[in-house]
PDB file as gemmi writes it, atoms N, CA and C in Angstrom:
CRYST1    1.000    1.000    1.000  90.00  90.00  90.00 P 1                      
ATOM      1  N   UNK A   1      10.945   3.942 -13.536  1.00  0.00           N  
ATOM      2  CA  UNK A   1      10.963   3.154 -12.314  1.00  0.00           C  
ATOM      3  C   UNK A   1       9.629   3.228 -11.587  1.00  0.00           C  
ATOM      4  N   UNK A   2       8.625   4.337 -11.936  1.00  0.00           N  
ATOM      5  CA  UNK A   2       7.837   4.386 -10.838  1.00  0.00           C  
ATOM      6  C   UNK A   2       6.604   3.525 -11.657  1.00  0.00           C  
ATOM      7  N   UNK A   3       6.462   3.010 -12.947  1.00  0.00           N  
ATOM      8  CA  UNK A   3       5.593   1.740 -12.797  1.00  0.00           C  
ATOM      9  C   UNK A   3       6.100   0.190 -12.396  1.00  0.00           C  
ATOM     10  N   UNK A   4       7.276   0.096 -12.603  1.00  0.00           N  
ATOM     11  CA  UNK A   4       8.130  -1.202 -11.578  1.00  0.00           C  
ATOM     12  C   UNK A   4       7.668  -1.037 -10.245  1.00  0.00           C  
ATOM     13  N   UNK A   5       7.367   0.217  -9.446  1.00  0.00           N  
ATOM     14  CA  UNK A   5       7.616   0.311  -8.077  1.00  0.00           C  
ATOM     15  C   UNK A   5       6.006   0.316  -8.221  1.00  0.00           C  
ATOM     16  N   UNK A   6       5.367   0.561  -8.740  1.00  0.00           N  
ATOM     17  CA  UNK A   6       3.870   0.667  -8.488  1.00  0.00           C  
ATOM     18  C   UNK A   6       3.145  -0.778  -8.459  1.00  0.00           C  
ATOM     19  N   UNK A   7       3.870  -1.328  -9.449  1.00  0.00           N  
ATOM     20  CA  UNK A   7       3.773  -2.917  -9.234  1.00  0.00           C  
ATOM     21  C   UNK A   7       4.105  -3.494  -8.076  1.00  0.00           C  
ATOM     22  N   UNK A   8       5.170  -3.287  -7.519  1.00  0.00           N  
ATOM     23  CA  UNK A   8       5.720  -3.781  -6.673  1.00  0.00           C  
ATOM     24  C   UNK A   8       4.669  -3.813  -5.153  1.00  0.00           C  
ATOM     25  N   UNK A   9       4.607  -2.218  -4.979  1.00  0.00           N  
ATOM     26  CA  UNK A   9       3.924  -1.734  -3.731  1.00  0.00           C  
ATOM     27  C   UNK A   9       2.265  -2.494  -4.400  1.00  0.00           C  
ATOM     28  N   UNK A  10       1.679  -2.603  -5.154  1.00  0.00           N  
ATOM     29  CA  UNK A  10       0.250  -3.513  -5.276  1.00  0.00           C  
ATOM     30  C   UNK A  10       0.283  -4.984  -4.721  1.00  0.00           C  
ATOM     31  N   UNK A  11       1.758  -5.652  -5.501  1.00  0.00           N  
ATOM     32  CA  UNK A  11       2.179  -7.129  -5.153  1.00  0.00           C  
ATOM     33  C   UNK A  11       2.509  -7.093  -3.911  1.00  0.00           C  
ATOM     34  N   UNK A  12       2.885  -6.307  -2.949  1.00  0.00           N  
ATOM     35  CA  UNK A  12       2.805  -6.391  -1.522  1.00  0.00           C  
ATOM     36  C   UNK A  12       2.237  -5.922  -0.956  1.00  0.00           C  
ATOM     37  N   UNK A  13       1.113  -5.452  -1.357  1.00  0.00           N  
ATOM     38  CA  UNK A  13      -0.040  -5.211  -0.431  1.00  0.00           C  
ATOM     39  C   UNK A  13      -0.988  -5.806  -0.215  1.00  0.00           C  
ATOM     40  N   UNK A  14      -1.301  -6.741  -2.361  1.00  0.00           N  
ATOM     41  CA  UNK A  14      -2.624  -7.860  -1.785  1.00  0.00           C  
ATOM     42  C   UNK A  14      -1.510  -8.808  -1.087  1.00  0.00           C  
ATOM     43  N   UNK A  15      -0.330  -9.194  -0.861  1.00  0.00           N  
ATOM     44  CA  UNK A  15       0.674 -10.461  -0.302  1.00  0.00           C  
ATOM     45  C   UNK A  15       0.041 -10.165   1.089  1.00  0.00           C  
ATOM     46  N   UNK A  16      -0.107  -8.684   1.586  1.00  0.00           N  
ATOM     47  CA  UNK A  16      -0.249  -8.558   3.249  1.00  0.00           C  
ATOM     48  C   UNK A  16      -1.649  -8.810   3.292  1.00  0.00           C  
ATOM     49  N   UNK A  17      -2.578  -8.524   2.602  1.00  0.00           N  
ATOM     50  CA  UNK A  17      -4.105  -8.477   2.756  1.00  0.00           C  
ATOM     51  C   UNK A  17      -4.584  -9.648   2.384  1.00  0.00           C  
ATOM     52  N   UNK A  18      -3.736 -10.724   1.738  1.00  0.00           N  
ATOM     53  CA  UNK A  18      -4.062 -11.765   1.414  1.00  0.00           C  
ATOM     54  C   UNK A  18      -5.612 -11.674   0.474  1.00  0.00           C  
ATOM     55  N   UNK A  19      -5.252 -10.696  -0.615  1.00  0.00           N  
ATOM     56  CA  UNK A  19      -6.736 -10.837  -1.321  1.00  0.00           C  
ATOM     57  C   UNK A  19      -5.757 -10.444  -2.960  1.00  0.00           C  
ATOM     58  N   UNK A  20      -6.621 -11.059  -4.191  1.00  0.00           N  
ATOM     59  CA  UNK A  20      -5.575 -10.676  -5.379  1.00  0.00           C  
ATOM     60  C   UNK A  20      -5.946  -9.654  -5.534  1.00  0.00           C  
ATOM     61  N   UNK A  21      -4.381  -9.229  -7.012  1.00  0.00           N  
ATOM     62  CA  UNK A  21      -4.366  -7.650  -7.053  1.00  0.00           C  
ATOM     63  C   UNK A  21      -5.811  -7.431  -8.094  1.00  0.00           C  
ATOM     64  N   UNK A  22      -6.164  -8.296  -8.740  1.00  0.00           N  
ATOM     65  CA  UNK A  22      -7.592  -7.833  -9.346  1.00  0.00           C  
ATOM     66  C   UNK A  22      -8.878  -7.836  -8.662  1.00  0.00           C  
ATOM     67  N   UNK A  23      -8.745  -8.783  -7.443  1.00  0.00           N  
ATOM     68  CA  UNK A  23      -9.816  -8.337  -6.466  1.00  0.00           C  
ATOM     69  C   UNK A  23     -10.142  -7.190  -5.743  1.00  0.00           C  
ATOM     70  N   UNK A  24      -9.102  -6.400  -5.812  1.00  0.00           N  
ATOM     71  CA  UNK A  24      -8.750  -5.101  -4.878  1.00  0.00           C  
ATOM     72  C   UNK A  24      -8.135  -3.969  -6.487  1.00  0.00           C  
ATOM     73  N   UNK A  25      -7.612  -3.843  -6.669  1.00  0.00           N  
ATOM     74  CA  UNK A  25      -6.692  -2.474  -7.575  1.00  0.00           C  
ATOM     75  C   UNK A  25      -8.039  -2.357  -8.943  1.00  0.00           C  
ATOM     76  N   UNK A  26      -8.687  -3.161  -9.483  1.00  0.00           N  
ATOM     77  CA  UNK A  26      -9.761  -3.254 -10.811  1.00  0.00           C  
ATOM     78  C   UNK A  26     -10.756  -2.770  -9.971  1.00  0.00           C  
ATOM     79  N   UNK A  27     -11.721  -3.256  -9.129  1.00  0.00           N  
ATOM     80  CA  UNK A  27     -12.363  -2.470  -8.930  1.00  0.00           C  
ATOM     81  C   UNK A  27     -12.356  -1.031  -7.942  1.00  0.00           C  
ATOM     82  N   UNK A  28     -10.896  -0.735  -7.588  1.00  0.00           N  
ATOM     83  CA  UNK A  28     -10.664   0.561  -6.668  1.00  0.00           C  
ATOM     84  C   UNK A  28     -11.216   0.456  -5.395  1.00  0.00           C  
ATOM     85  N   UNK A  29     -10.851  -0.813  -4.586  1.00  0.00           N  
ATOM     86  CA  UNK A  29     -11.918  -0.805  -3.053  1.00  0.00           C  
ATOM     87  C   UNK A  29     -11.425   0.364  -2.601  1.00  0.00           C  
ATOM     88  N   UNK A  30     -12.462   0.506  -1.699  1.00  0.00           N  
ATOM     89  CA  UNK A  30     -11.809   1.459  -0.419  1.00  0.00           C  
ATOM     90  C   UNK A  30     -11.040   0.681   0.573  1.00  0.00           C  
ATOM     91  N   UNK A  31     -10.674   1.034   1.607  1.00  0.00           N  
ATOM     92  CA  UNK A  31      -9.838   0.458   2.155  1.00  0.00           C  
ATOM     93  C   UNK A  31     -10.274  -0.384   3.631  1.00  0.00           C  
ATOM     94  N   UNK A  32     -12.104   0.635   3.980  1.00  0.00           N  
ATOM     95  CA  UNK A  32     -12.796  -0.479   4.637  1.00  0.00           C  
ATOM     96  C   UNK A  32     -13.459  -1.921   4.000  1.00  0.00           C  
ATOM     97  N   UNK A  33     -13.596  -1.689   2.394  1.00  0.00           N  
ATOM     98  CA  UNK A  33     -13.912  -2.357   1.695  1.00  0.00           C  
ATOM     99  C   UNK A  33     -12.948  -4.061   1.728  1.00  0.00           C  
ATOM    100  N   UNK A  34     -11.574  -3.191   1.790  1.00  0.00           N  
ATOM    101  CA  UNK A  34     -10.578  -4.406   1.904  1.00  0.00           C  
ATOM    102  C   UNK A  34     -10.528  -4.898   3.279  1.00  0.00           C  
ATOM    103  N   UNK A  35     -10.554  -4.310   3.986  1.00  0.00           N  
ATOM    104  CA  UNK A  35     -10.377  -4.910   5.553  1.00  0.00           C  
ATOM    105  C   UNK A  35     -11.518  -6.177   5.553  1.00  0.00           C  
ATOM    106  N   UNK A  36     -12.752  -5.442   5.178  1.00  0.00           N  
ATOM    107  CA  UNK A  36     -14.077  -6.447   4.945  1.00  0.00           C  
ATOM    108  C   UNK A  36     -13.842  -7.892   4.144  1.00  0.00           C  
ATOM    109  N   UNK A  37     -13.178  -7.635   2.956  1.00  0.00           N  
ATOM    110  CA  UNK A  37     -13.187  -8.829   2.288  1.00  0.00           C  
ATOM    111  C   UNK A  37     -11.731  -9.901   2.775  1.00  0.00           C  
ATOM    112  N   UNK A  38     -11.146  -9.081   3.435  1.00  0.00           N  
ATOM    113  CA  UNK A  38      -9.720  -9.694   3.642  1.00  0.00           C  
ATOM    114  C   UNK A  38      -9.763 -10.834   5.071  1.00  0.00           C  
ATOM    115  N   UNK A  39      -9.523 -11.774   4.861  1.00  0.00           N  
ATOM    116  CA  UNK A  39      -9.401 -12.948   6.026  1.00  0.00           C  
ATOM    117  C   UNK A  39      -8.324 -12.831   6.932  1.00  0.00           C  
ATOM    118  N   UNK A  40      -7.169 -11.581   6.266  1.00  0.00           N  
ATOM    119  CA  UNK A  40      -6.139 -11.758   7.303  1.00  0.00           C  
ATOM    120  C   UNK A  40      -6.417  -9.998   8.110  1.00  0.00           C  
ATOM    121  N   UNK A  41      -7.412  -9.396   7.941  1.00  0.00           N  
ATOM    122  CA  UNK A  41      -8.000  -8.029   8.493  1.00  0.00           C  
ATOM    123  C   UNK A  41      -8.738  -8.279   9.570  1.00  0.00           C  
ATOM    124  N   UNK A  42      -8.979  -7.466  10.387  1.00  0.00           N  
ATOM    125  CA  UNK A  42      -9.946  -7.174  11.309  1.00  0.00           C  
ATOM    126  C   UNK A  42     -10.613  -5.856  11.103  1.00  0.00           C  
ATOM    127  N   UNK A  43      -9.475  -4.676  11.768  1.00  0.00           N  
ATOM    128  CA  UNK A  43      -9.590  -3.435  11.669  1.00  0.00           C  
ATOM    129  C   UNK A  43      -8.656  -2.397  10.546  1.00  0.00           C  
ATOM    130  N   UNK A  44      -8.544  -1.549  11.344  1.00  0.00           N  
ATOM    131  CA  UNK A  44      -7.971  -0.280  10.736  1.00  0.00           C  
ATOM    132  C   UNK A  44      -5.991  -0.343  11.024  1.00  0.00           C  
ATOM    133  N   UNK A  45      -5.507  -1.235  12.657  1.00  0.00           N  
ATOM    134  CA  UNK A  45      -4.770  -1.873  13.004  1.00  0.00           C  
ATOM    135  C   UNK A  45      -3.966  -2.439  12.272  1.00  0.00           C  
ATOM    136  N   UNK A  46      -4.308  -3.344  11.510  1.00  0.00           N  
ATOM    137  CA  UNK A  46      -3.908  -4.449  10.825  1.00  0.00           C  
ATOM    138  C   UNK A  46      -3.713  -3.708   9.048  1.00  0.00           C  
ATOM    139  N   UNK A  47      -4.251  -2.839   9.031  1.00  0.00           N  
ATOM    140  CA  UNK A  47      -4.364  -1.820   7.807  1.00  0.00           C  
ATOM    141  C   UNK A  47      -2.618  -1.361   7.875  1.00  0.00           C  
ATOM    142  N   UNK A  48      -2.405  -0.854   8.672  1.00  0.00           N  
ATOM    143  CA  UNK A  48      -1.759   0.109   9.478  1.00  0.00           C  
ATOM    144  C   UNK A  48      -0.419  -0.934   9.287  1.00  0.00           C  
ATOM    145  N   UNK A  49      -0.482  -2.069   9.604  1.00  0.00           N  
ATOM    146  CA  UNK A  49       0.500  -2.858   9.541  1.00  0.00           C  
ATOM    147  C   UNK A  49       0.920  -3.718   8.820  1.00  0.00           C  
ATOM    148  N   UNK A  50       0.036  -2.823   7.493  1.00  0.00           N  
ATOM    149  CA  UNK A  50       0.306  -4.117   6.245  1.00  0.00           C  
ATOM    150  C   UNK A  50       0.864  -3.219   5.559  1.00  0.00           C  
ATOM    151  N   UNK A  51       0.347  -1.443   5.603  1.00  0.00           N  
ATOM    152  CA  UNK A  51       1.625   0.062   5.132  1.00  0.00           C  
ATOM    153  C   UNK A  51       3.269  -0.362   5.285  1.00  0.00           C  
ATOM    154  N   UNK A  52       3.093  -0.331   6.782  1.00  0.00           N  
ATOM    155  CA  UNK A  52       4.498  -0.869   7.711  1.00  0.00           C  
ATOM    156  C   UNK A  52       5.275  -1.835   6.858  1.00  0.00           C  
ATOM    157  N   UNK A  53       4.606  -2.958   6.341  1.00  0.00           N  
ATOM    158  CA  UNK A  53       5.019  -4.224   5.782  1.00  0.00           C  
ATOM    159  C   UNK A  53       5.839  -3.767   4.089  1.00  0.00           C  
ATOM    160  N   UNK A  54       5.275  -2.873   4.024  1.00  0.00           N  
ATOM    161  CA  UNK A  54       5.547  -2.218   3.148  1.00  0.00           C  
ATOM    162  C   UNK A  54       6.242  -1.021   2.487  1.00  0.00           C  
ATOM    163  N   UNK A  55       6.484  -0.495   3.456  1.00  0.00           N  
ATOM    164  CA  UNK A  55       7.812   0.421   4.144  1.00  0.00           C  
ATOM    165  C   UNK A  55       8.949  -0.077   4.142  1.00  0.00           C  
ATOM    166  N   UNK A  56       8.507  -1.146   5.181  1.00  0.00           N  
ATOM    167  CA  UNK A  56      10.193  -1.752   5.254  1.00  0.00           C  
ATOM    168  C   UNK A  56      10.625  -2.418   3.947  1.00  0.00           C  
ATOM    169  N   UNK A  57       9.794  -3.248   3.332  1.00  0.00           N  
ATOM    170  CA  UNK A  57      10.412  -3.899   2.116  1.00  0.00           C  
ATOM    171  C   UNK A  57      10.752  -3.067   1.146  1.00  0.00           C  
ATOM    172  N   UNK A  58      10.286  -1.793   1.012  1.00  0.00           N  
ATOM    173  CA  UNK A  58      10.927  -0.950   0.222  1.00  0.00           C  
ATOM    174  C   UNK A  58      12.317  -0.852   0.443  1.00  0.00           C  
ATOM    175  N   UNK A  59      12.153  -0.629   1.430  1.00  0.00           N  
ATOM    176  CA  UNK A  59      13.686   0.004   2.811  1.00  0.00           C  
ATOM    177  C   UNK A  59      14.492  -1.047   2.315  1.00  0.00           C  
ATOM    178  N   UNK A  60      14.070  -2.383   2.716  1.00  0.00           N  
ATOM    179  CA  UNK A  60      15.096  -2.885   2.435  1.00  0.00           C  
ATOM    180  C   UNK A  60      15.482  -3.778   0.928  1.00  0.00           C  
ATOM    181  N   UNK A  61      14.346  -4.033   0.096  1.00  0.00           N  
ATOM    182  CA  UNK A  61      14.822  -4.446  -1.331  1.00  0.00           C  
ATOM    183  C   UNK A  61      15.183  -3.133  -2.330  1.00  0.00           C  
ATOM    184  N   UNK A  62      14.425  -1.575  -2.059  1.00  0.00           N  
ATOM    185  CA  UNK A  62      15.232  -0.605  -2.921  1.00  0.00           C  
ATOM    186  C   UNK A  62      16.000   0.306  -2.399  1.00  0.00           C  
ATOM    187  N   UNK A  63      15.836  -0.082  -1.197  1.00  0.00           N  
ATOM    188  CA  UNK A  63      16.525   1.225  -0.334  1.00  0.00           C  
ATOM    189  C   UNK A  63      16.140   2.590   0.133  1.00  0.00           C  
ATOM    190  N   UNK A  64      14.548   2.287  -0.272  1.00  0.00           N  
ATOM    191  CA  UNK A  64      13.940   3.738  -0.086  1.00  0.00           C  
ATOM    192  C   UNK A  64      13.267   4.219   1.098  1.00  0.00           C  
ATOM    193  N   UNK A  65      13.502   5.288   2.005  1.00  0.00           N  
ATOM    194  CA  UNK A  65      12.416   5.004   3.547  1.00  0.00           C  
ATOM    195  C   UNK A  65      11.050   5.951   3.371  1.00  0.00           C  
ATOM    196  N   UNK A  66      10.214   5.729   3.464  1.00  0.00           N  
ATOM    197  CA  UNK A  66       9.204   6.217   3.486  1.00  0.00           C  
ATOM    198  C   UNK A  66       8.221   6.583   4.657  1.00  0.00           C  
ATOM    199  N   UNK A  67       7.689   7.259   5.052  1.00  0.00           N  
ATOM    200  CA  UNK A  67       6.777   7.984   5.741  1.00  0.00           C  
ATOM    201  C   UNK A  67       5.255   7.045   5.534  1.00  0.00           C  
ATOM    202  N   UNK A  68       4.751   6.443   6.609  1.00  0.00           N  
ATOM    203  CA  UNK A  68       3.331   6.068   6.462  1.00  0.00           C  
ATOM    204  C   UNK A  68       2.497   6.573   6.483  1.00  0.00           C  
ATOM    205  N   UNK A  69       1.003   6.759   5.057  1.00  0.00           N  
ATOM    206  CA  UNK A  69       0.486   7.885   4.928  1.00  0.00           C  
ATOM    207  C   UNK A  69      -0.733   7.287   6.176  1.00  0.00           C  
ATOM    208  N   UNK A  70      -1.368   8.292   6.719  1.00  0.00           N  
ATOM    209  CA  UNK A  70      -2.569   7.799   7.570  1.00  0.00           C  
ATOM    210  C   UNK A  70      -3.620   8.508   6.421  1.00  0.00           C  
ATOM    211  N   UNK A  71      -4.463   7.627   6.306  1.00  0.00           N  
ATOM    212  CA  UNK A  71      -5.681   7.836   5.278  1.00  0.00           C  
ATOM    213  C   UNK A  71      -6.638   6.997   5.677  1.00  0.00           C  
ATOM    214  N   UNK A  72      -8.201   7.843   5.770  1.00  0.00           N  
ATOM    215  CA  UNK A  72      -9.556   7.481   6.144  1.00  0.00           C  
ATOM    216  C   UNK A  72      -9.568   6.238   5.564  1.00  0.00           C  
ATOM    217  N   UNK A  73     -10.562   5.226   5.808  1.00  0.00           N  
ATOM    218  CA  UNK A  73     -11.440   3.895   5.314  1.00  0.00           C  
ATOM    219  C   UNK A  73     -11.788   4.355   4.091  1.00  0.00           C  
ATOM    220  N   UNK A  74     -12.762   5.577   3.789  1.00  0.00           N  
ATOM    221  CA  UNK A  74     -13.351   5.561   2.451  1.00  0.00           C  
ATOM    222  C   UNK A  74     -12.233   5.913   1.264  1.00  0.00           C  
ATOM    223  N   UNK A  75     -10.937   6.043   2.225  1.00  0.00           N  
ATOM    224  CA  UNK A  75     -10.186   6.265   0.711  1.00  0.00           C  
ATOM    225  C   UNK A  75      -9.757   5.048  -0.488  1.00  0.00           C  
ATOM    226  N   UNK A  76     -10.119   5.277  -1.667  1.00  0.00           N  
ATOM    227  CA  UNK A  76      -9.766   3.992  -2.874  1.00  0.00           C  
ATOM    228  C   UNK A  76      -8.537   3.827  -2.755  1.00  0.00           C  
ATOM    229  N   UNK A  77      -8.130   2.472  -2.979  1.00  0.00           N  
ATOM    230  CA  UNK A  77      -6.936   1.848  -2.871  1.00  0.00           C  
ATOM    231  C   UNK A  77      -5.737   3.017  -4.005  1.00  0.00           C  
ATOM    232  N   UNK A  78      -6.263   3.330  -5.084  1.00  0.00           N  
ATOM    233  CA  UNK A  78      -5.626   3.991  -6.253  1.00  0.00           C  
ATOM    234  C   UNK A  78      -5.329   5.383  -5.428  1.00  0.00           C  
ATOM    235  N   UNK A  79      -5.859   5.520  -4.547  1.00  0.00           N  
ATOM    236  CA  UNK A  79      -5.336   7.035  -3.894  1.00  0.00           C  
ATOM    237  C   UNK A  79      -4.390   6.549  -2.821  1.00  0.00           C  
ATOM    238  N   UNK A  80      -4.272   5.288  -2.217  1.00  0.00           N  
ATOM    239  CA  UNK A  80      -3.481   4.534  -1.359  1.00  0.00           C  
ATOM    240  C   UNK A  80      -2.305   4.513  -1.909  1.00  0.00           C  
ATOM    241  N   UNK A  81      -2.096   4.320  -3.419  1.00  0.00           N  
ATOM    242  CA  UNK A  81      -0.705   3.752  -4.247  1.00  0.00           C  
ATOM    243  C   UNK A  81      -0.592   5.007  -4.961  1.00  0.00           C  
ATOM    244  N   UNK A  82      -1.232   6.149  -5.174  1.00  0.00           N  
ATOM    245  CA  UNK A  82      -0.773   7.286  -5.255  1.00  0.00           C  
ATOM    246  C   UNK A  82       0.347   7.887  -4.351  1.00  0.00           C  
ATOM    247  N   UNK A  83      -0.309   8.167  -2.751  1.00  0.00           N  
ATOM    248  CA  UNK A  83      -0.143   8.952  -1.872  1.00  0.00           C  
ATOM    249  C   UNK A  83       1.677   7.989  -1.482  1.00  0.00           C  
ATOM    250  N   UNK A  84       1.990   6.406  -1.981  1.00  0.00           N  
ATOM    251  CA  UNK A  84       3.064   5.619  -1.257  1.00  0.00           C  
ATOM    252  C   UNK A  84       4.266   6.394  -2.671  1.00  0.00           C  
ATOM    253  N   UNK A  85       3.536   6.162  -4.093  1.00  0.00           N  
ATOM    254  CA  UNK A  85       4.064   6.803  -4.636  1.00  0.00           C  
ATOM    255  C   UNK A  85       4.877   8.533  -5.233  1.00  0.00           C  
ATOM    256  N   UNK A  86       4.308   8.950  -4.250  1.00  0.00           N  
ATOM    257  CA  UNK A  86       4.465  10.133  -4.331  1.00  0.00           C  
ATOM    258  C   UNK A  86       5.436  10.835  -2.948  1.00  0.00           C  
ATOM    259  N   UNK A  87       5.368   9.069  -2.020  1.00  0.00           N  
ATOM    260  CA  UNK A  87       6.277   9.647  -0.492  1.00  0.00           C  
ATOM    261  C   UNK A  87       7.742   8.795  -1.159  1.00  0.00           C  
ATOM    262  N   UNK A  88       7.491   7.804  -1.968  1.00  0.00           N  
ATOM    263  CA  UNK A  88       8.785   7.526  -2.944  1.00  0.00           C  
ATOM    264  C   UNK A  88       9.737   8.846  -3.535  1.00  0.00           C  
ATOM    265  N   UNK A  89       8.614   9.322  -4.501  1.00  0.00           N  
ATOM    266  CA  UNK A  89       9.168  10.561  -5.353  1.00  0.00           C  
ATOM    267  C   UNK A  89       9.949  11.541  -4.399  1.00  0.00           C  
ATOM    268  N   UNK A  90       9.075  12.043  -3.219  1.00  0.00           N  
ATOM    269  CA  UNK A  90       9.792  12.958  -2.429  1.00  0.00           C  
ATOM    270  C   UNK A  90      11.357  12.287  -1.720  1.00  0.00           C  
ATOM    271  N   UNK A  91      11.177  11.226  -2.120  1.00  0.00           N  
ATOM    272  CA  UNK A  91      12.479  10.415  -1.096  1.00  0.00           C  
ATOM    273  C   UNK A  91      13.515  10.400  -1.843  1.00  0.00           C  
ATOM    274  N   UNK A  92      13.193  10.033  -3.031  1.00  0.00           N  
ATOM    275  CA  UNK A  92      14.220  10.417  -4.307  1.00  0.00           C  
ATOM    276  C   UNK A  92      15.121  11.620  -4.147  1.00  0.00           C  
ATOM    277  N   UNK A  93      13.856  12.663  -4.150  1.00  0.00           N  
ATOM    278  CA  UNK A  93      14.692  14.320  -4.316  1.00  0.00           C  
ATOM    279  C   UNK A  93      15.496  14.185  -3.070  1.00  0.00           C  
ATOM    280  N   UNK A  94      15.190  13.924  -2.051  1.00  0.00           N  
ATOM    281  CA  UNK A  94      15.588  14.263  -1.049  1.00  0.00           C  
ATOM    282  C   UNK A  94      17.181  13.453  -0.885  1.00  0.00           C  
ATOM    283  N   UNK A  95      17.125  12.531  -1.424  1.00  0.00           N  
ATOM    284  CA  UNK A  95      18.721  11.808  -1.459  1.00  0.00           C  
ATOM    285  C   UNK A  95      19.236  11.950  -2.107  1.00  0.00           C  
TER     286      UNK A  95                                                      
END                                                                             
């Protein structure tokens, strides 16, 4: 399940950032990198609320609740879909 869900959380994240998943996940942006190239970004804000966007759709298409990680600008997107994947895993054990 956790490469279905890894897909999933990429396909809704470029959906919120409005940039594709090979523009962003192939070359590993950072995450000021994406704010920069993204038309629907400004700041760090809008970062923040595209996690959120992504929380809930977990919540509500698998049922899973998750914790939003706060992580610096210079972090690569692949440590972004690590850190969502790994607040999955703990959510698992925990239910």
């Amino acid at each position: 399940m956790s490469n279905e869900l890894s897909a999933y959380i990429q396909r809704k994240f470029c959906e919120n950032v409005g940039l594709p998943e090979e523009e962003v996940f192939v070359p590993d942006l950072t995450l000021a990198a994406i704010i920069a190239r993204s038309e629907k970004m400004t700041n760090s804000v809008d970062l923040m609320e595209a996690f959120a966007r992504i929380a809930n759709a977990l919540r509500r298409d698998h049922g899973i609740r998750i914790r939003l990680p706060a992580l610096a600008l210079d972090t690569p997107i692949s440590k972004v879909l690590e850190v969502f994947l790994q607040e999955v895993e703990r959510q698992g054990r925990a239910a």
